[in-house]
C-alpha positions as a Markdown table, in Angstrom:
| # | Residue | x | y | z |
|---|---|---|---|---|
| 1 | Unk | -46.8 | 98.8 | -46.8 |
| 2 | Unk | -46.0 | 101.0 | -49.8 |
| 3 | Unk | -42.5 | 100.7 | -51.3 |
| 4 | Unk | -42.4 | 104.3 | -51.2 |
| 5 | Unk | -42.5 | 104.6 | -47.5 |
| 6 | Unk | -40.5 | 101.4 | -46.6 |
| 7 | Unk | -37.6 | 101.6 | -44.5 |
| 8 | Unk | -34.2 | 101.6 | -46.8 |
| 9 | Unk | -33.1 | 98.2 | -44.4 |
| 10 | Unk | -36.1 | 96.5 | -45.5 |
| 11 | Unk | -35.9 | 97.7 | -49.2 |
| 12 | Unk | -32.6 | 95.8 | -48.8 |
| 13 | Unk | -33.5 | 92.8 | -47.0 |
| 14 | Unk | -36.3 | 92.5 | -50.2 |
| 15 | Unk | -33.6 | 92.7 | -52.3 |
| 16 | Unk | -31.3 | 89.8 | -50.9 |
| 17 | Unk | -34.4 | 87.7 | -50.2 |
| 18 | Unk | -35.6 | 88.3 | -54.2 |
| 19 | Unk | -31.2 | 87.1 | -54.4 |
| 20 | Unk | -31.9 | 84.1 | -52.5 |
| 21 | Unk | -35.3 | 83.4 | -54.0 |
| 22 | Unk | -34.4 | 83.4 | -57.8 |
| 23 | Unk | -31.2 | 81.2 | -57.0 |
| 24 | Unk | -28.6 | 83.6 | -56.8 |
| 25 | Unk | -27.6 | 83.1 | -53.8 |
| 26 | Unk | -28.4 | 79.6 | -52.8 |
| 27 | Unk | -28.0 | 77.6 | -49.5 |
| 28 | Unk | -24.3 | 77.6 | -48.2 |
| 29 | Unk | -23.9 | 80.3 | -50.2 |
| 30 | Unk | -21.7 | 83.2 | -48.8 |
| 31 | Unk | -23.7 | 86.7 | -49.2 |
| 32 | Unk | -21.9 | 89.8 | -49.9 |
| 33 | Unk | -20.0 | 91.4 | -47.2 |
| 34 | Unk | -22.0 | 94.6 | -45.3 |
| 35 | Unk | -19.1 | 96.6 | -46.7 |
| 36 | Unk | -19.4 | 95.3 | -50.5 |
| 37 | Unk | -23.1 | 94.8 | -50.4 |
| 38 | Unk | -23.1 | 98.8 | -49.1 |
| 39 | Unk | -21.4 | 100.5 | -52.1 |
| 40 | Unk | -22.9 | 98.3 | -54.7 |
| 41 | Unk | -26.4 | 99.7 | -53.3 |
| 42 | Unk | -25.0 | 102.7 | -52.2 |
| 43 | Unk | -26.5 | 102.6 | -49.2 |
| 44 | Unk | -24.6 | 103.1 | -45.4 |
| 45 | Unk | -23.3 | 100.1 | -44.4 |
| 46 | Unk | -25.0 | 100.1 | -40.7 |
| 47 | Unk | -28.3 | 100.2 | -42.3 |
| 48 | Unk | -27.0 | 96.8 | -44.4 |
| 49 | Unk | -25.8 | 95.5 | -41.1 |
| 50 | Unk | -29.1 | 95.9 | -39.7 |
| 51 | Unk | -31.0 | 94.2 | -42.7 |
| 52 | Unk | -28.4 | 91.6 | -42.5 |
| 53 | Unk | -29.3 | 91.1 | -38.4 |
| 54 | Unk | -32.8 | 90.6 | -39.3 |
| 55 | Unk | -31.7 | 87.5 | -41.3 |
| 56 | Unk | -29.6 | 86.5 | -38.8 |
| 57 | Unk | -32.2 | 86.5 | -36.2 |
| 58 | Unk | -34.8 | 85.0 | -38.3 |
| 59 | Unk | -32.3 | 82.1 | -38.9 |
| 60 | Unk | -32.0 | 82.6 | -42.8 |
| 61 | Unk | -28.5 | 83.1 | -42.5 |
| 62 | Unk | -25.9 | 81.9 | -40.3 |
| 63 | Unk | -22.2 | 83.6 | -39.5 |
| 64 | Unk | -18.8 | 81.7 | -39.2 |
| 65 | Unk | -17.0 | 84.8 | -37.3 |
| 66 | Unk | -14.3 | 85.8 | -39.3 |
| 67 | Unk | -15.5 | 84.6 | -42.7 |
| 68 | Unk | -19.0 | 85.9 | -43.8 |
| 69 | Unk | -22.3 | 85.4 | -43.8 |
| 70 | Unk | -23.8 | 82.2 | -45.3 |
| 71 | Unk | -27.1 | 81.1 | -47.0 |
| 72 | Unk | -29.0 | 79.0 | -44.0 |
| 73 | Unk | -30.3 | 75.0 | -44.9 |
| 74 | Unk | -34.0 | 75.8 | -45.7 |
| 75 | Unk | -33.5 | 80.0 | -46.1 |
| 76 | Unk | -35.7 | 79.7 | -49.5 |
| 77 | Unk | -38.1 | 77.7 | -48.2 |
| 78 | Unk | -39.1 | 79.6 | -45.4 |
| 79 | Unk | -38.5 | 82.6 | -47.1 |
| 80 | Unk | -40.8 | 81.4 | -50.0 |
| 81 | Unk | -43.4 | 80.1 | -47.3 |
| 82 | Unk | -43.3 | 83.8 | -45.6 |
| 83 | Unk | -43.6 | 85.6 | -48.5 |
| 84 | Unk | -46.3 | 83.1 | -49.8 |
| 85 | Unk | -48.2 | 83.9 | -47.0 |
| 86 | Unk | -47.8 | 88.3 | -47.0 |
| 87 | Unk | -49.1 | 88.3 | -50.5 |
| 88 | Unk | -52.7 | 86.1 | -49.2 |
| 89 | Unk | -53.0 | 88.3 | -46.3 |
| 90 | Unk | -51.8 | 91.2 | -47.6 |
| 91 | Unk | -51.2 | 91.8 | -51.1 |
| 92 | Unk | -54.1 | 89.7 | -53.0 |
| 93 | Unk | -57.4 | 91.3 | -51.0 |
| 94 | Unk | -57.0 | 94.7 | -52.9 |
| 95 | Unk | -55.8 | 93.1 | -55.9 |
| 96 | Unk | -59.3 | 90.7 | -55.5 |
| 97 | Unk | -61.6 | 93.9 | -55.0 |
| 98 | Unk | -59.9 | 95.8 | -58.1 |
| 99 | Unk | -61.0 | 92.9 | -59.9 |
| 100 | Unk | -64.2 | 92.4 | -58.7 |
| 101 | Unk | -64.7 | 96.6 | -59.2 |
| 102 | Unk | -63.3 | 96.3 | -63.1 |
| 103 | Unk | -65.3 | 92.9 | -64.0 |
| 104 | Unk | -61.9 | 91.0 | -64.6 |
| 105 | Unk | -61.4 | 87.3 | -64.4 |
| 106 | Unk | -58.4 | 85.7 | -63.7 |
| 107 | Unk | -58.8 | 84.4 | -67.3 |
| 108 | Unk | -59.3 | 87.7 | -68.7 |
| 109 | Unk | -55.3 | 88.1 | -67.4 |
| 110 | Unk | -54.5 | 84.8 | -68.7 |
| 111 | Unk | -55.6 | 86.4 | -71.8 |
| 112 | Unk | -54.1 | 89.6 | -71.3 |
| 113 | Unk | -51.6 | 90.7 | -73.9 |
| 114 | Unk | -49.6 | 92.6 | -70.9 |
């Protein structure tokens, strides 16, 4: 899907999985409330709620009513695993027929001064 035309919920859900990915959030860790985790993206804080479900439901983060939402045992791993997988399936093929169009090697990247 183009970044362009992705929903802002999963624009933010990207955003606290690349969080939880590079470390800063890791597991046990509580996230940002919907409320705080709103203004700082500036975005309305239903549509964070409803990226935040989506980790709920996909058991990357679990709730303690009352307190916040928490970094699940295993989040980056499956998250990593997930995303692992999108990028085979759907982010390398085009990538693999650009190269094989322009001649390029994954050396010639190795190389690359970019």
């Amino acid at each position: 899907m183009n970044i362009a035309n992705k929903p802002v919920y999963l624009k933010l859900r990207d955003i606290i999985a690349e969080s939880i990915l590079d470390g800063d959030y890791r597991e046990g860790d509580m996230l940002p409330s919907v409320r705080v985790f709103a203004a700082e993206q500036g975005a309305n804080p239903l549509t964070v709620a409803k990226a935040y479900q989506g980790f709920q439901e996909d058991g990357l983060v679990t709730v303690k009513r009352g307190v916040g939402m928490f970094v699940a045992p295993g989040a980056k791993n499956r998250l990593r695993s997930a995303q692992r997988d999108d990028f085979i399936k759907n982010v390398w093929p085009p990538v693999e027929r650009q190269m094989k169009r322009l001649d390029l090697s994954i050396d010639d990247l190795m190389k690359s001064d970019a």
